[in-house]
N, C-alpha and C positions, 0 to 999 in steps of 0.2 A: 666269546660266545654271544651272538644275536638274539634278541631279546626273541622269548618265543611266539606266535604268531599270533595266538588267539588273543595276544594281551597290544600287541606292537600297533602303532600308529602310524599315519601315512608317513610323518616326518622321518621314522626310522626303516619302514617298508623300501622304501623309495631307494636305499641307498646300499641295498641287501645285494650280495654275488649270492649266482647261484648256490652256492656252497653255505652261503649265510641263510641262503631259502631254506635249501634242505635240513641245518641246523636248527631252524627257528620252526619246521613241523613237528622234528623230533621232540624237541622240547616240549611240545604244547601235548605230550603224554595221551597220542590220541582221540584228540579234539578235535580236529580242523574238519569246518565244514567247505565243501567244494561246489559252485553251482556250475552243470551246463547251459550256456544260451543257447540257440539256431538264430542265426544272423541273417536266415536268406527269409526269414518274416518279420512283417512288420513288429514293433515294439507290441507290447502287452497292453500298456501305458500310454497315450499320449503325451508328447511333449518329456519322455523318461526314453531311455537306452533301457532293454532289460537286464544289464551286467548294473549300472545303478539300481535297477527293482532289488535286486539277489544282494546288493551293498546294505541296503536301507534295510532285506531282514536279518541281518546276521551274519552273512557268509564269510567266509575271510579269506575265498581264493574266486575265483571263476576263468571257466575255457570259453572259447567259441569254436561253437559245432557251423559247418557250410563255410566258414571264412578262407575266402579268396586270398591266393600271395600274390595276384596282379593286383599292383597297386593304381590301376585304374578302374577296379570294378567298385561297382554298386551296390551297395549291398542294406535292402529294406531295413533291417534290423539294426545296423550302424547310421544311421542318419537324421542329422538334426536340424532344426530353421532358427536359423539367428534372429536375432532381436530387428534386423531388418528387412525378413525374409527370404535371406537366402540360406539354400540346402547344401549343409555341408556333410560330406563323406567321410565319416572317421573310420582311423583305422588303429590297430591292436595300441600303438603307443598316446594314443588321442582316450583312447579308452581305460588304459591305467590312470592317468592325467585327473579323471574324472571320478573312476572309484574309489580311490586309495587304497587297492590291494594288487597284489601277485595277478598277471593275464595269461593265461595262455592260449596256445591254440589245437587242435584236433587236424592231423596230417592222418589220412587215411592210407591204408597198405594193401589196397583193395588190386585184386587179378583182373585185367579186364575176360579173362579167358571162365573165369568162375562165375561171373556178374546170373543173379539169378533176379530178375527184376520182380518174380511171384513173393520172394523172402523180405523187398521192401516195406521200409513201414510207408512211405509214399506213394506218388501217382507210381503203378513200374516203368510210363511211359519215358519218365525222367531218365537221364543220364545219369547211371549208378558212378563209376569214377572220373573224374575230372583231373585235369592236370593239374589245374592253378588249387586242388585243395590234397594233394597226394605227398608223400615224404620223398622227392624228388632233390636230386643232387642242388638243382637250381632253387629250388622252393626254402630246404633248407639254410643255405645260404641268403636267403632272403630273412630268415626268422631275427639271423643275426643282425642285420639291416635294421629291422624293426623295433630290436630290444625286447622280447617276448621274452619272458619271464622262462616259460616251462613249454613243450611239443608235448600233446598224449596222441601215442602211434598204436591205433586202431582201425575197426573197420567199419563203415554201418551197415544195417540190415541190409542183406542183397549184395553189395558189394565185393563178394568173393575174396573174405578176407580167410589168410590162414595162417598158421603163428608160424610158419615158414617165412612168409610174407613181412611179419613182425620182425621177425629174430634179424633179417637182411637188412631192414628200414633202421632199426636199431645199431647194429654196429656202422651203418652210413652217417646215422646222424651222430654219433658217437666221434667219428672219424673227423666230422666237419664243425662239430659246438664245443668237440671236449668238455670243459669243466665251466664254459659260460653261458648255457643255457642247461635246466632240469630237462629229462630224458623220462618219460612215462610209458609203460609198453605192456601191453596185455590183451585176451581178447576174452572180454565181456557179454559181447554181442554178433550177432551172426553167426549163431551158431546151428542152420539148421545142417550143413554140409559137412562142416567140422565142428565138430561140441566146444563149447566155449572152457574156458581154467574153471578147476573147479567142478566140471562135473562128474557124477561117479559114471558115467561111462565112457569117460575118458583115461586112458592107465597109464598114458607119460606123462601128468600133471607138473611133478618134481623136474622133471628132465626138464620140460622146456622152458621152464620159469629158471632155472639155473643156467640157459641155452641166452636167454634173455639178461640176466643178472650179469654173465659173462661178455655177453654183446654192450653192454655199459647202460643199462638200464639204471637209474636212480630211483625210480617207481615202482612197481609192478601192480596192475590194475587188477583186478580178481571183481566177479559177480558177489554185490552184498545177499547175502540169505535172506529168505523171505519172497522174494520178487520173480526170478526167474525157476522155472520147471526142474526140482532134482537137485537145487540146492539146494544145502542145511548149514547149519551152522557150524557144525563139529570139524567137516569137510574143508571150509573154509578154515576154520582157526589150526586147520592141521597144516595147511598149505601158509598160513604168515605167519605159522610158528617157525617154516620149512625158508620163508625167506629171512627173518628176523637171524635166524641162525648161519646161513650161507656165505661162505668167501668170506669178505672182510666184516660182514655183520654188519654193513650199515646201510641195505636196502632197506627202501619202505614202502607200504602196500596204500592202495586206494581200493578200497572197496566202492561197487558201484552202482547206482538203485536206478533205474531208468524199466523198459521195456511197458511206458504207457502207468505204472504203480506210481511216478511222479505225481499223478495226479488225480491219486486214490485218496482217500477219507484217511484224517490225522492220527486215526487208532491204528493205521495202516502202516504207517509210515512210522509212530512209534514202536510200533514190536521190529519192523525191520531193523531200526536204527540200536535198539536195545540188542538184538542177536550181531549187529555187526559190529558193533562196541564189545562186546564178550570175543570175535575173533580175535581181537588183539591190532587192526587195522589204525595205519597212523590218518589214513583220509578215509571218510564220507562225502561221497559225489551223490548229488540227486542228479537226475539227468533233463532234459530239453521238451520234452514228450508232453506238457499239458498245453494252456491256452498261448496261441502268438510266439511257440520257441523258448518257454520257460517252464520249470514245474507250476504246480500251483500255488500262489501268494503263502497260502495257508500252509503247505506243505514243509517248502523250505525251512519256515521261520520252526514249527514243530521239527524238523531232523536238527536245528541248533537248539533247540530249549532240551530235548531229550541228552542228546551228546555232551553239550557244553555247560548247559544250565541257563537261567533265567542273567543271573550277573555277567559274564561273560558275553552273551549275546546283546542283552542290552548294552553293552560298553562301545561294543565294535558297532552297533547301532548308533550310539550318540556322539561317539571322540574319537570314530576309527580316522576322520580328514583330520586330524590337528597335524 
């Protein structure tokens, strides 16, 4: 059994199968906190990546939202100036290197036929789906390339995603990672065409989270209470009762706090983290949404002092590199 996450250090991180991952969130009894970055903005920080910002509060997992599987893009957010001035281009395996935690990355399962550019949180001018960031036969065969830890198969604002769209991207990646990369899958977000899990006017909730659970999902991402329109708690904690219980019983949920509340006021983000802790959820994700492609400093660091406590976050703060 893998030491569980919230206590593990890089020395033992480092050397975890995926299977060791998913044991060592279990363990940690609902703890784990998760950060999103966006990589196609600059750092927060100078001279910091912001998956190191999310390291140094707490966190003990982080994704990257906008990352490119060509491995010759550019990407603001990943790049650093060495000690002799030159600009180097990191990518997902340069960035575990440097956190000492779990990376992974956000493949979108977005319809180009659905793309609603007014539902963006961005310019709508932008290119809502892109190849090099979609769960694509070739793309995921590149994750394996890369050594990514975990894939979360979602959609962003606009992007015309729908858990049809999910449930397909999942048994592909399913097909092509099997048991060596983590599988996350749910829809959170974009919900104005199709309501997101979780919401009460939504009536196949169960179905297609068990559609998804079957297609080999390891995760299942569900909206934390508090933050988006028509959630509540109750609602939620029925639905990760409904996965905790399911098939072989050992899927696990990510609850998910983004739509802009990232980077609300710390009483804010406590009552949310307190209602998603009472679902029963084994992850809290904040999401990308405040300044430069990160929550805000303050924010993060309160969803780990509430979840995990003062000792525990400080630890993974000071001796998570040994």
């Amino acid at each position: 059994m893998p030491r569980r996450l919230i206590s593990a250090v890089n020395s033992e991180i480092k050397n975890f199968s995926a299977i060791d991952l998913k044991e060592s969130i279990r363990g940690s009894e609902g703890r784990t906190i998760l950060s999103q970055n966006f990589v196609a903005f600059d750092p927060l920080v100078q001279d910091t990546i912001n998956p190191e910002m999310a390291n140094a509060l707490g966190a003990d997992m982080v994704f990257l939202n906008g990352y490119s599987m060509d491995f010759d893009s550019n990407l603001p957010g990943l790049q650093i100036t060495t000690p002799n001035g030159e600009v180097k281009n990191l990518r997902a395996k340069d960035v575990k290197e440097m956190v000492h935690m779990p990376v992974g990355v956000y493949l979108e399962c977005g319809d180009t036929k659905n793309v609603d550019p007014s539902a963006a949180s961005g310019n709508p001018s932008q290119i809502m789906v892109r190849k090099d960031r979609v769960a694509s036969k070739e793309n995921l065969e590149k994750v394996l390339k890369e050594k990514i830890d975990f894939i979360v198969l979602g959609g962003n604002p606009g992007s015309g995603t729908t858990l049809k769209t999910i449930i397909e991207a999942t048994k592909d990646a399913k097909e092509i990672l099997g048991d060596k990369v983590m599988i996350w899958s749910g829809k959170w977000e974009d919900g104005v065409h199709e309501k997101v899990l979780g919401d009460p006017l939504r009536k196949d909730n169960k179905e297609k989270i068990a559609d998804l659970i079957d297609a080999g999902a390891d995760v299942i991402c569900l909206p934390m209470p508090g933050y988006r329109q028509g959630i509540d708690m109750e609602s939620i904690r029925n639905l990760v009762t409904f996965v905790h219980s399911y098939g072989k019983k050992d899927t696990l949920v990510m609850n998910f706090l983004d739509g802009s509340v990232e980077s609300s006021d710390i009483d804010t983000i406590r009552q949310c983290a307190l209602m998603s802790k009472q679902t029963g959820a084994d992850i809290h994700a904040i999401g990308d949404a405040g300044p430069h492609g990160i929550a805000t400093p303050e924010d993060i660091y309160q969803l780990c002092l509430t979840i995990k406590g003062r000792r525990l976050t400080w630890m993974k703060m000071a001796a998570g590199h040994r």
